[in-house]
Legacy VTK file of the C-alpha trace (Angstrom):
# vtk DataFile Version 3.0
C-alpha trace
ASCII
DATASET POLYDATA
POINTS 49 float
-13.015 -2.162 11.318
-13.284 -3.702 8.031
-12.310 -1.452 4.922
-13.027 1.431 6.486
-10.975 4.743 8.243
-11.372 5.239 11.848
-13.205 8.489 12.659
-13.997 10.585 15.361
-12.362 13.053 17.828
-9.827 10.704 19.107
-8.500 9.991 15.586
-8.511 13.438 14.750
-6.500 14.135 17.965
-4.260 10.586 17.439
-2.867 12.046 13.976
-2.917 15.942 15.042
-0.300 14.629 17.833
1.430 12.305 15.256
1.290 13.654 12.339
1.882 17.393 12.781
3.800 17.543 16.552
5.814 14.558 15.889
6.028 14.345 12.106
5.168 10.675 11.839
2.429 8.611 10.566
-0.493 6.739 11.684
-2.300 3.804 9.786
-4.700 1.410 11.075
-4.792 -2.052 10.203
-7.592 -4.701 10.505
-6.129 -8.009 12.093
-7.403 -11.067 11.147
-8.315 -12.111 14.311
-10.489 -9.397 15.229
-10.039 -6.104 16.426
-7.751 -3.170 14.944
-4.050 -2.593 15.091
-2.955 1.073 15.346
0.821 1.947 14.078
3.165 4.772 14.739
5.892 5.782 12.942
8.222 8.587 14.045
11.857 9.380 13.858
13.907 10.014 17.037
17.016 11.413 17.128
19.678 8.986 18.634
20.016 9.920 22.680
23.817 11.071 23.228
25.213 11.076 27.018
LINES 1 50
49 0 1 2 3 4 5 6 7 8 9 10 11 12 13 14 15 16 17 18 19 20 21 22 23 24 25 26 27 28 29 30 31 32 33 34 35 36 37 38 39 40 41 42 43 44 45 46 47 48
C-alpha cells in the first residue's frame, strides 16, 4: 500500500457502513511486514441483561 489511500468500491462501501451507519472510523495502515492493516473504531453501548 505504501503512502497511498485505498480506493475503489469496496472502500467506498467499507467507510459508507462505518463511517455514516455506525459512526466510527476507518484508517488503513501499511505494516512493515507487508500487506495492509485495516482498523475500526466504533462505540457500542454497554449490553444490559
Amino acid at each position: 500500500m505504501g503512502a497511498a489511500k485505498p480506493t475503489g468500491l469496496g472502500t467506498n462501501i467499507a467507510l459508507t457502513l462505518v463511517q455514516g451507519q455506525l459512526g466510527g472510523t476507518l484508517t488503513w495502515e501499511g505494516q512493515s511486514e507487508g500487506g495492509t492493516r485495516a482498523i475500526v473504531e466504533v462505540y457500542l453501548d454497554p449490553l444490559t441483561l
